[in-house]
LUMDOKOL-150764 format. One record per atom (N, C-alpha, C): residue in three letters; y, z, x. Coordinates in pm, whole numbers, plus 50000, padded with zeros to 5 digits. Layout:
// residues N
alaYZX/...
// end
This chain:
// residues 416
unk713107526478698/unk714267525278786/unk714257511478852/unk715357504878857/unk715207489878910/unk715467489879030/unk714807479479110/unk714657479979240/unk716017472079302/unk716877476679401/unk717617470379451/unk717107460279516/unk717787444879508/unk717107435779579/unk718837428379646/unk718057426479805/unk718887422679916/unk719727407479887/unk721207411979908/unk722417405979918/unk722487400780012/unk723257388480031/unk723957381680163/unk725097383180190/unk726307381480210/unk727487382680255/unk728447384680157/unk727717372580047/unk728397366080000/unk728477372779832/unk727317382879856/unk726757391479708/unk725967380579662/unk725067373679721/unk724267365979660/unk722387372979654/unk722147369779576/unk720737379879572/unk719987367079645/unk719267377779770/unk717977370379842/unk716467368379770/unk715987357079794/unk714307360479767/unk713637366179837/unk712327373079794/unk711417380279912/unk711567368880044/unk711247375480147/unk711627369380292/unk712207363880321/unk713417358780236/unk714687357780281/unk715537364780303/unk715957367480453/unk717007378880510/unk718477372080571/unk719617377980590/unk720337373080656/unk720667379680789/unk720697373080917/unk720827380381016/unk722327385981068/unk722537389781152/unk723797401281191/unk724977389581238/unk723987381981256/unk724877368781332/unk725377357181201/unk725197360881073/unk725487352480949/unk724307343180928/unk723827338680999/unk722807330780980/unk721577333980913/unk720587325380870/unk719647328880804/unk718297327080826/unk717127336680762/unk715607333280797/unk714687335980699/unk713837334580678/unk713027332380596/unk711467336480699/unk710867347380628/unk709627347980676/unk708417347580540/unk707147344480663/unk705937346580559/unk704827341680647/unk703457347680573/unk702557347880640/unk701687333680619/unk700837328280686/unk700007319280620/unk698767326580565/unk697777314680579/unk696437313380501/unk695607327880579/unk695617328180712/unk694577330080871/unk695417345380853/unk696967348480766/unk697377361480811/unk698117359680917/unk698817349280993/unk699467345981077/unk701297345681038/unk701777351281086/unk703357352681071/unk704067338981138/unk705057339081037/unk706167327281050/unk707327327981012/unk707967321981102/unk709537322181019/unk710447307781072/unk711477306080995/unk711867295580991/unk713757301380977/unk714587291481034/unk715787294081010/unk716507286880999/unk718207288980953/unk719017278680922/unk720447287680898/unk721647277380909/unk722817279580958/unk722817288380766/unk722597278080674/unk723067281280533/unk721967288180458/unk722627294580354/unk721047302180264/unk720947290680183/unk721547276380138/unk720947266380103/unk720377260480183/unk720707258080343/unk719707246880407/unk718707252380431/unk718477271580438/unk717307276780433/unk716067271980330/unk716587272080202/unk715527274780078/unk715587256980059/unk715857244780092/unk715437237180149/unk714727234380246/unk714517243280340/unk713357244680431/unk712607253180377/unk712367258980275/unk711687271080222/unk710567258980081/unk711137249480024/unk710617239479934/unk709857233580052/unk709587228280182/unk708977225580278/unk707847228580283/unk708107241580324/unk707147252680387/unk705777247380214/unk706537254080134/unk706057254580013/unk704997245079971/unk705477232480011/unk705257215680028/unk703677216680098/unk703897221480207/unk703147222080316/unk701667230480274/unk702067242780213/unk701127252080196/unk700177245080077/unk701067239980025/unk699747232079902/unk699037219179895/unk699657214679995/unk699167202880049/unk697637205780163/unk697837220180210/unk696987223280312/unk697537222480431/unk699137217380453/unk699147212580608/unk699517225380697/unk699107222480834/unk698797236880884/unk700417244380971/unk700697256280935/unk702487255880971/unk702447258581115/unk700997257981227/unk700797266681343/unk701497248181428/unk702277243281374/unk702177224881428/unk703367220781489/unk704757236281509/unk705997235781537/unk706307227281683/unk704867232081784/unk705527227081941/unk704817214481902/unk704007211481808/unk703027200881881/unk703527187981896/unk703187179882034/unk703787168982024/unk702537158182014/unk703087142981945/unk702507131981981/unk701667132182084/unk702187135882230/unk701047137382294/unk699837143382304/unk700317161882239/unk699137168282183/unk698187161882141/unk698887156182025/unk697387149981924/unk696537134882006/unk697267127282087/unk696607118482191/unk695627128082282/unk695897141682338/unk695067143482438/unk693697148882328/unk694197152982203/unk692917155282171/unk691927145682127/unk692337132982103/unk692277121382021/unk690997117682120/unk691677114382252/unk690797110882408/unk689737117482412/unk689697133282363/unk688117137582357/unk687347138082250/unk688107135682135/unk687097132081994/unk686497117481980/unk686987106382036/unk687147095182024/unk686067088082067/unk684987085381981/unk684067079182027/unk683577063681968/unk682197061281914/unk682067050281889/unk683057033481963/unk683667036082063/unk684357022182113/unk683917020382235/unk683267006982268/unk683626998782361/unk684337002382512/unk683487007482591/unk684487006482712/unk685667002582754/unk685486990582767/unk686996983682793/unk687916985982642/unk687366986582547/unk688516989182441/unk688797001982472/unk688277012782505/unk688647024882505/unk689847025482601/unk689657015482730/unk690497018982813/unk691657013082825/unk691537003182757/unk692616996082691/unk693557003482619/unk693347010582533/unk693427021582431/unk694767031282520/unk693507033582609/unk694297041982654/unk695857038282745/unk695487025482826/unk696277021982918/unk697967019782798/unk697357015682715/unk698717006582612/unk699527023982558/unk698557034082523/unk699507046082521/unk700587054882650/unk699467051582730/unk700347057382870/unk701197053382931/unk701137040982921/unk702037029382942/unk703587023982876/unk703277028182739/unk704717027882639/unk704527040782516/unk703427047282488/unk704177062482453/unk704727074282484/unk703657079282578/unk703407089282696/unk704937090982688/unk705677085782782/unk706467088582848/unk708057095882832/unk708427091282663/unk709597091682619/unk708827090682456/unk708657082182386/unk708297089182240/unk707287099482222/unk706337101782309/unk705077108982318/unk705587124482289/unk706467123582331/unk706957139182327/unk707737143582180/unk708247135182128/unk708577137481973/unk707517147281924/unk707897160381856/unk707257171181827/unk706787163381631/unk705277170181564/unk705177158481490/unk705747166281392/unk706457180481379/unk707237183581276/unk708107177181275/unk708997169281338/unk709957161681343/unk709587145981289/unk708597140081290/unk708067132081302/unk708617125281154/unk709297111881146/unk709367106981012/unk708517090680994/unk708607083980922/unk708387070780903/unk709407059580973/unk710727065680991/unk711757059581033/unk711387057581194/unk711147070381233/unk711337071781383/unk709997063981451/unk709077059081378/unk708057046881400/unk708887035781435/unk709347030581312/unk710087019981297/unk710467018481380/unk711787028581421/unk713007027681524/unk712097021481696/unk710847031481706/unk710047029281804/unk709907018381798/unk709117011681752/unk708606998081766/unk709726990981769/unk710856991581693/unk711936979481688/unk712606982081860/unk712666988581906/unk712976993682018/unk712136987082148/unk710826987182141/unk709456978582204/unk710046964482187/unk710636956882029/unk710716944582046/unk711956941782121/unk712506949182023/unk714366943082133/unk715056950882231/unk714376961082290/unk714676963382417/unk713606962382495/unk712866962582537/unk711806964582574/unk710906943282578/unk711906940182490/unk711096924082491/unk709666923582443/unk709126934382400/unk707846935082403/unk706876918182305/unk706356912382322/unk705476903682202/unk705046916082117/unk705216905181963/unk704386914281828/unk702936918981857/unk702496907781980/unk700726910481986/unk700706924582051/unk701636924782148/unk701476934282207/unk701826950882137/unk702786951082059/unk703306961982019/unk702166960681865/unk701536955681835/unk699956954281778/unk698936964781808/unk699136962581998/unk697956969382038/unk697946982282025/unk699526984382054/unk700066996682050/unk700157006581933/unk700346996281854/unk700277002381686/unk699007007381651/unk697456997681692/unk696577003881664/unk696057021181742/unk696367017581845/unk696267032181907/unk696957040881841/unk698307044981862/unk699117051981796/unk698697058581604/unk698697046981521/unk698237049481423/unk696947058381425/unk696117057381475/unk694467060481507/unk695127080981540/unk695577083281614/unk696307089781714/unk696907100781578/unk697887094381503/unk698587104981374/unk697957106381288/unk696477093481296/unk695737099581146/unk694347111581232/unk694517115781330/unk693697126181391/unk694937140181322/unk696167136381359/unk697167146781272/unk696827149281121/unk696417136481024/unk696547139980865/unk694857143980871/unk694077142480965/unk692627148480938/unk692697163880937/unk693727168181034/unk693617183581097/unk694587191181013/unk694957185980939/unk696337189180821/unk697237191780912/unk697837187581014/unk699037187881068/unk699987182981008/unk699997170580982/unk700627161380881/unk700557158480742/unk701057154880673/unk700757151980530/unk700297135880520/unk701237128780551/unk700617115280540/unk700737108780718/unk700057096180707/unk700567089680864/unk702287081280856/unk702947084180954/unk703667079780951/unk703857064281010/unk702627064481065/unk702807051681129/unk702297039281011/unk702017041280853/unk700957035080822/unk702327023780768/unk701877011880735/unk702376997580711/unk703686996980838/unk703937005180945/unk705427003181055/unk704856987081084/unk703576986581171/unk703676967781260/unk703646961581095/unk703136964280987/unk703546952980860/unk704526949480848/unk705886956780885/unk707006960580854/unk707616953180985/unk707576956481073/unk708026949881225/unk707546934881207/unk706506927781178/unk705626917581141/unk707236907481072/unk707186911380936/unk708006906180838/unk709596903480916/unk709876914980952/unk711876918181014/unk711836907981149/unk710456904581213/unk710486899081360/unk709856883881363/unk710046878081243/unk708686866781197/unk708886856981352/unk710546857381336/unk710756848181418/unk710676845281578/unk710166854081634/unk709246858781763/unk707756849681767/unk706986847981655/unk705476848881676/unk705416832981644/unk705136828381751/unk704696811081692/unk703526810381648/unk702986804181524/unk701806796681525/unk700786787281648/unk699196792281670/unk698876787281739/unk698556771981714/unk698966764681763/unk698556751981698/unk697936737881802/unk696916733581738/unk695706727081801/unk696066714681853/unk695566709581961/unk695776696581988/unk695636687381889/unk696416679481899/unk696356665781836/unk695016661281854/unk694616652481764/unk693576641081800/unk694016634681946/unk695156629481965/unk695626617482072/unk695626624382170/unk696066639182173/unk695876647582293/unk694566652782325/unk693836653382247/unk692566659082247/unk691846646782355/unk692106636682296/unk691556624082368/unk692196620282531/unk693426620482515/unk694016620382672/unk693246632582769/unk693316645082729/unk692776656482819/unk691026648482836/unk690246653182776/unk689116643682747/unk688666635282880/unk690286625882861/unk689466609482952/unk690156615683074/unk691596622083109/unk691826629283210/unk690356634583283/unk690016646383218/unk688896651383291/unk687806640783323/unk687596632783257/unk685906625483250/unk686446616083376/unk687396615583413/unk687946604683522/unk687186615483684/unk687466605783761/unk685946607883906/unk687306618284011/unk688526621583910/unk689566631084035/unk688876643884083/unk689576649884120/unk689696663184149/unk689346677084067/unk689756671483955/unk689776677983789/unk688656676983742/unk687566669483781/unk686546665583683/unk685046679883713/unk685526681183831/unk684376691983844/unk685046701883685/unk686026703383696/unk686076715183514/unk685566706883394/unk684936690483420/unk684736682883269/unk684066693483191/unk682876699283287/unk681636703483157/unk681886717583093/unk682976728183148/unk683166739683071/unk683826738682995/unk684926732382996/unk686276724582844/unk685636717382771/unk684686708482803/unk684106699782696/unk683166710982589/unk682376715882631/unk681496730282570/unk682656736182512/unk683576743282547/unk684336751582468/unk685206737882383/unk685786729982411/unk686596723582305/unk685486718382180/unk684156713982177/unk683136710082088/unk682156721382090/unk682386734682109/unk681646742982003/unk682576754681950/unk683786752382019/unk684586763081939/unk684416778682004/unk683876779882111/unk683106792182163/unk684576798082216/unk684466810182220/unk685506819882265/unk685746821282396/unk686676820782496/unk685946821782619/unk685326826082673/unk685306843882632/unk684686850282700/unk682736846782698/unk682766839382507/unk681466838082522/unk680796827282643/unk681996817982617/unk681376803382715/unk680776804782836/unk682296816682924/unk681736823083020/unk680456827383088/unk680376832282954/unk678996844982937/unk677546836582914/unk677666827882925/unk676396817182882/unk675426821382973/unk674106815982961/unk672856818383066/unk672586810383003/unk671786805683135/unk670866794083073/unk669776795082962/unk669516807982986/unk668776811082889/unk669036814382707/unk670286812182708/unk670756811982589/unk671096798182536/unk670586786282623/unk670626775882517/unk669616770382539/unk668886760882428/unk667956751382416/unk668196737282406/unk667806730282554/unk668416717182548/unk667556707382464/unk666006710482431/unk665206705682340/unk665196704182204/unk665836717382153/unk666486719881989/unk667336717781976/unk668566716982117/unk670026712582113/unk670756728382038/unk670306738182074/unk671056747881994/unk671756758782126/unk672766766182074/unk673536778282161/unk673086789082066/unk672546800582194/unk672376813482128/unk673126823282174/unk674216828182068/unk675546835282097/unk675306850082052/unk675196855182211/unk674856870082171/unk675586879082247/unk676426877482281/unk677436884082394/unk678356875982429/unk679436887182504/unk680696875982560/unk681076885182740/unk681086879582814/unk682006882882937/unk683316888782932/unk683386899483000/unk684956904782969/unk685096907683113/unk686556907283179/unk687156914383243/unk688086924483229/unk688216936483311/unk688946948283275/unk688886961383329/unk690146962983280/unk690116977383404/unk689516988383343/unk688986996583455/unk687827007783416/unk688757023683440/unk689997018483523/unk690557030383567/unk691297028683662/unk692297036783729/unk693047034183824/unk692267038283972/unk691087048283933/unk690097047884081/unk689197038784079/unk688677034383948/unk687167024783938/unk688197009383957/unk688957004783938/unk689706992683924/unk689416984083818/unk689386970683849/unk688726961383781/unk687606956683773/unk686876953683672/unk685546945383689/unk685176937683618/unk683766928983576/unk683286924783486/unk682276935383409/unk682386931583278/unk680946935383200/unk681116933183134/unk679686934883045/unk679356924382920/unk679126932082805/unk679996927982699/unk680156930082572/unk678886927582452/unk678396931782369/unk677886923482214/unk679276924582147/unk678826913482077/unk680256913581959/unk680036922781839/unk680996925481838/unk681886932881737/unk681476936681623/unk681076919981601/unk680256922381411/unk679096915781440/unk678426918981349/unk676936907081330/unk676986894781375/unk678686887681236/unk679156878381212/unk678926870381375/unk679326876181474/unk678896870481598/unk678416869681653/unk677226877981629/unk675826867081672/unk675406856581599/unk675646845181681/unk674996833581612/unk674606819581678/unk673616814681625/unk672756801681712/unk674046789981615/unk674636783581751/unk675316767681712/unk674426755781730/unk674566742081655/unk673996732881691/unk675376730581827/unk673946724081899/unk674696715382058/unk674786700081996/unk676286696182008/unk676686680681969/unk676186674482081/unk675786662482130/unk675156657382203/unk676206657382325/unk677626655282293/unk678296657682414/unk678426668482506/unk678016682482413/unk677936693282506/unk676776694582530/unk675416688782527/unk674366685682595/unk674356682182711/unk675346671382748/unk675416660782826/unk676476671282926/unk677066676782910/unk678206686882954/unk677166698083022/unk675836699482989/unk675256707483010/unk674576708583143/unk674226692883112/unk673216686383213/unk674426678983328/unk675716679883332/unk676056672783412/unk676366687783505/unk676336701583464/unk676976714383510/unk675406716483600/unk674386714983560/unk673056716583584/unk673196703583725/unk673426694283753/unk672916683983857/unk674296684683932/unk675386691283929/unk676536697484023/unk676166707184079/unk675776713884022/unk675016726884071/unk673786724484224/unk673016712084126/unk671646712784245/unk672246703184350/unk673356694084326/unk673726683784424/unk674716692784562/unk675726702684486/unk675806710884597/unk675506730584634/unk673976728084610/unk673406738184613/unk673946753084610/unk674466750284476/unk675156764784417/unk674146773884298/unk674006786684321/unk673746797584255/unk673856806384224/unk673746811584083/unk674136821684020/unk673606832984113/unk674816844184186/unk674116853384284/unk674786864984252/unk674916867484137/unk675546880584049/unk675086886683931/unk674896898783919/unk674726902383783/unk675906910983734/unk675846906883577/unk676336922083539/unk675566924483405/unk676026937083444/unk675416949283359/unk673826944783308/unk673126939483424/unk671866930783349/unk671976920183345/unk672536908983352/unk672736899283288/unk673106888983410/unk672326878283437/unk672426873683551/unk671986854983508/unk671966844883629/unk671386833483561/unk672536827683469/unk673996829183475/unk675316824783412/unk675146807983447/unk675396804583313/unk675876785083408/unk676776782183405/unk678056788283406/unk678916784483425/unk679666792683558/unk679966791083668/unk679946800783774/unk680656791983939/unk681466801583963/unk682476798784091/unk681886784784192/unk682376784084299/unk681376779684394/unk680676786684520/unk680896800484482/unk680486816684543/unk679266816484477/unk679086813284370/unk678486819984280/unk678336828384212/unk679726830584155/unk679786840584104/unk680556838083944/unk680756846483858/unk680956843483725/unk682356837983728/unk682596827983633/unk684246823383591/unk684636833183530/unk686376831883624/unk686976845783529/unk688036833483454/unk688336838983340/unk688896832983214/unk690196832683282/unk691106838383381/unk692496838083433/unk692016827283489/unk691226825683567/unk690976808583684/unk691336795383557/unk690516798483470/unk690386791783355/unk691746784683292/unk692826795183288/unk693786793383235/unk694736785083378/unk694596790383449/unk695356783083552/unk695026772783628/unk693816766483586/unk693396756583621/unk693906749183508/unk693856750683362/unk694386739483299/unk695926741683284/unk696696745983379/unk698256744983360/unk697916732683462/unk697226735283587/unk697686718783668/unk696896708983589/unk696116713083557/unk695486700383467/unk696676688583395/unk697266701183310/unk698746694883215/unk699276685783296/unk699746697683389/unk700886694783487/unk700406677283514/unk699406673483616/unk698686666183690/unk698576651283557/unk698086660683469/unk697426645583373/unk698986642083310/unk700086645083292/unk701786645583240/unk702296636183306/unk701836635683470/unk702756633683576/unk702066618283617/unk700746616183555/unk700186601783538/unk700506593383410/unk700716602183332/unk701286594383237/unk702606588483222/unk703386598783289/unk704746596383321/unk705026582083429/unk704386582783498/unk704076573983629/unk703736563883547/unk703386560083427/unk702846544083381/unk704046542883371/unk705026548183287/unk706266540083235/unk706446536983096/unk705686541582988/unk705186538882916/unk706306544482799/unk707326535882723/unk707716547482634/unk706826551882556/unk707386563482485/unk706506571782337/unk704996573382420/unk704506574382540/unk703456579482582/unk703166593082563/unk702056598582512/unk701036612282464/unk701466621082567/unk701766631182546/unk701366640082705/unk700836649482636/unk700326659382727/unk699846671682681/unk700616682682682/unk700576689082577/unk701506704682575/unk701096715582634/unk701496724482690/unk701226735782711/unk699976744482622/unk698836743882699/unk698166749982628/unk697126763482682/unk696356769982616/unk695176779582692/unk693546780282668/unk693026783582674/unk691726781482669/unk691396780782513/unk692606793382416/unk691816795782311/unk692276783082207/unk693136776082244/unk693226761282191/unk692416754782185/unk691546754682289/unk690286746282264/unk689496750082160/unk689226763682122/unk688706768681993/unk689386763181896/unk690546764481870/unk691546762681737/unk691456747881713/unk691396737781856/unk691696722881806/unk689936722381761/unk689016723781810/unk687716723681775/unk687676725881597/unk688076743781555/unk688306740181419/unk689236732781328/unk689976727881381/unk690986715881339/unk689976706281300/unk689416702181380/unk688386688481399/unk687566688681345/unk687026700181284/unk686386705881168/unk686806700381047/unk687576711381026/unk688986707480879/unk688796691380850/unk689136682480954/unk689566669880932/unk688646663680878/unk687096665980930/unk686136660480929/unk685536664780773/unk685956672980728/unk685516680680562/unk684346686580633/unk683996692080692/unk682676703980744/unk683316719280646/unk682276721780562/unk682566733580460/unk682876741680535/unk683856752080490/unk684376764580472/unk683396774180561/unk682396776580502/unk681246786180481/unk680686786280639/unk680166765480658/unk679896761680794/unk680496767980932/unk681576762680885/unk683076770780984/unk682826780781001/unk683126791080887/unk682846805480947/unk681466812281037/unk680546802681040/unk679116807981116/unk679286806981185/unk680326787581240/unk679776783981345/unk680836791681468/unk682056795781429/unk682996801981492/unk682726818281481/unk681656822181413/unk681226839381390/unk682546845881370/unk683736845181243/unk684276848581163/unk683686857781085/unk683986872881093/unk683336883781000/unk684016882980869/unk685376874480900/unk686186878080758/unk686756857980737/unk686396857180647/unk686426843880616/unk688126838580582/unk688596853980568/unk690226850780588/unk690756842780689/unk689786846280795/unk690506841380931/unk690406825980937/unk688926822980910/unk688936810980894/unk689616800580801/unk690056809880692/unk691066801080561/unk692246797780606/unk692836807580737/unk693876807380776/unk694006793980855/unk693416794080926/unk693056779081047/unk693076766580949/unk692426769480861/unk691726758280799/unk693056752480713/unk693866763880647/unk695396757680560/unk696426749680660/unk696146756380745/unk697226749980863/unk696826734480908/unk695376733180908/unk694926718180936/unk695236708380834/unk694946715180719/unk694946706980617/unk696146701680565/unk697306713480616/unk698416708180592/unk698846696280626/unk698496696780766/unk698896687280855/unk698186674180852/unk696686676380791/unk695796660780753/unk696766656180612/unk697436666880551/unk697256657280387/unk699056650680408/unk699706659180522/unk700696652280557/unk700616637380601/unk699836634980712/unk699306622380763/unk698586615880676/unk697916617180561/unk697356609280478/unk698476603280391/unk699656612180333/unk700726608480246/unk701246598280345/unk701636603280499/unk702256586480541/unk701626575180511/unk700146576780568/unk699246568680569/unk699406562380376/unk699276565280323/unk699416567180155/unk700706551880153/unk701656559880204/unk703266552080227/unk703186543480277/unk702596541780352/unk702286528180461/unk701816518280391/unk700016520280308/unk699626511880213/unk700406510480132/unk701346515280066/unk702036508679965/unk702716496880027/unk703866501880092/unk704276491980184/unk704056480080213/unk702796476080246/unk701876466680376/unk701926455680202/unk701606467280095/unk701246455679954/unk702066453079929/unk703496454479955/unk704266450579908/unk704956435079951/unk704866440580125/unk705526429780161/unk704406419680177/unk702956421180140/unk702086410580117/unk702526399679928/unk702876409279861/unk703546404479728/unk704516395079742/unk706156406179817/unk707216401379765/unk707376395279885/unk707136396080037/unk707696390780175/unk708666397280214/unk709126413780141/unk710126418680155/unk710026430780199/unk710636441680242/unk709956452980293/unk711106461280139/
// end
């Protein structure tokens, strides 16, 4: 005897757990893996069994169907207690950049809803409403991403949705992100004799000279002790860097001290004789107006580079000391009268790194060199610096190139 099987309105034959309700509309039930009941609904018995190829989708993929309320934020608060292996201040970093621009309004996007688009839309949203910098909506990307692939671990999700979005934002926004680019030689030299001059400015000669001729990061320069260099071997021993950062909205701000990241950054530099001399002039300022290191952190005490408190340089002083620097050394140059006179551009501490490997590049110091002496884990980074210099040397050599022809010519003909 054949089994009657359930009609819709319309005399259309239903599949098992597909019913139609009193109200025309439609549902679809079934159990999962655990024996847990579900159901799903829809206006049409086609937009149903399109959500029914879903479900289907889902079950063989492994992803779990218990994931209807969960939001973005869900999977962040669990993220915060699985989340280990990082860095203090990165952690809290981490956190501040989610609470700050997800939390509030995308955080709540449920991740069944969740597409590849609605990334996009996010982030494009961060740049052009929101003004956000690419670096910044970067930071954001790494959290976030980190955040939905805790979703494709737990089978909530099938894939991440966030994966290539900042590649994608990167390419559509190029025109936002300037290249960092290094002092000139001629500027390198004006800042230089600026500082080495007997003003006001010159007490900063010996920490810019160290960071512009070893390329050091700031936080490492910062972070120096005396005990990490040898003025006898002439070498720097780079084993940590100084950070500032917030610990929390009750703990505030503080210092503490980092190891780097990769191996790649620990590493002993040769000292050029000028940052020797940079060394010893920070060393007899010190004893002439009886200043001392009267701080530690986290251990770490005996800094030579340090306030007139005595206390550690914070990298913001740093930066805003060389805006008047600009300002100051611009406004003497201006004052000669001089047309086509050098000035200095707008710059920040980590320029002094970048023109340092410039000066590298120029000089032909290998590839390989570079990457030690700047503790580059990925030698990409350094190829990157290094194309950009070179561009710019083999440009100036072709004038230079043009010029000699020139000079022979009108030594030949008397003619230009």
């Amino acid at each position: 005897m054949a089994v009657e099987r359930r009609k819709d309105n319309k005399n259309r034959v239903l599949k098992e757990g597909e019913y139609q309700r009193a109200n025309g509309t439609f549902e679809y039930k079934w159990r999962d893996k655990r024996g847990k009941r579900h159901s799903i609904y829809a206006k049409t018995l086609e937009e149903l069994r399109e959500k029914e190829i879903d479900v289907l989708r889902d079950a063989l993929d492994g992803v779990r169907t218990d994931k209807s309320n969960l939001t973005i934020n869900d999977l962040y608060n669990l993220w915060v207690q699985l989340k280990r292996g990082l860095k203090n201040n990165t952690f809290c970093n981490y956190q501040y950049m989610y609470t700050q621009f997800v939390e509030p309004d995308f955080g709540r996007t449920k991740i069944a809803d969740l597409k590849r688009t609605d990334i996009r839309a996010f982030y494009n949203m961060l740049a052009d409403e929101r003004n956000l910098k690419t670096a910044t909506i970067d930071n954001i990307h790494t959290v976030l991403h980190q955040v939905l692939e805790l979703g494709v671990e737990d089978d909530y999700l099938r894939y991440n949705p966030a994966d290539n979005a900042l590649k994608e934002l990167k390419k559509a926004h190029n025109n936002d992100t300037e290249k960092r680019r290094a002092l000139t030689l001629s500027e390198q030299e004006l800042f230089e004799a600026f500082l080495s001059g007997q003003g006001q400015y010159h007490r900063w000669y010996p920490i810019f000279t160290v960071m512009l001729w070893t390329g050091l990061r700031v936080g490492e320069a910062v972070g120096l002790r005396w005990c990490d260099i040898d003025l006898e071997e002439e070498t720097i021993n780079v084993n940590h860097t100084l950070i500032y950062y917030s610990r929390g909205k009750e703990d505030g701000c503080s210092f503490a001290i980092n190891t780097p990241k990769t191996e790649a950054g620990k590493r002993t530099i040769p000292m050029l004789p000028k940052v020797k001399e940079a060394f010893l002039l920070e060393k007899q300022y010190q004893e002439e107006c009886g200043i001392k290191c009267n701080v530690s952190v986290d251990g770490y005490t005996d800094f030579i580079f340090i306030n007139r408190f005595g206390g550690v340089q914070h990298q913001g002083t740093l930066n805003k000391a060389l805006r008047r620097i600009i300002r100051d050394c611009n406004y003497e140059v201006l004052d000669t009268g001089k047309k086509d006179a050098v000035t200095l551009p707008r710059f920040s501490n980590h320029t002094l790194r970048h023109t340092f490997t410039t000066r590298m590049c120029e000089a032909g110091v290998n590839i390989k060199a570079m990457q030690d002496i700047l503790g580059h884990a990925d030698a990409e980074t350094t190829m990157d610096i290094y194309a950009d210099a070179t561009k710019e040397l083999k440009k100036a050599e072709l004038i230079n190139f043009e010029d000699y022809f020139k000079a022979q010519k009108i030594a030949q003909t008397g003619t230009i």
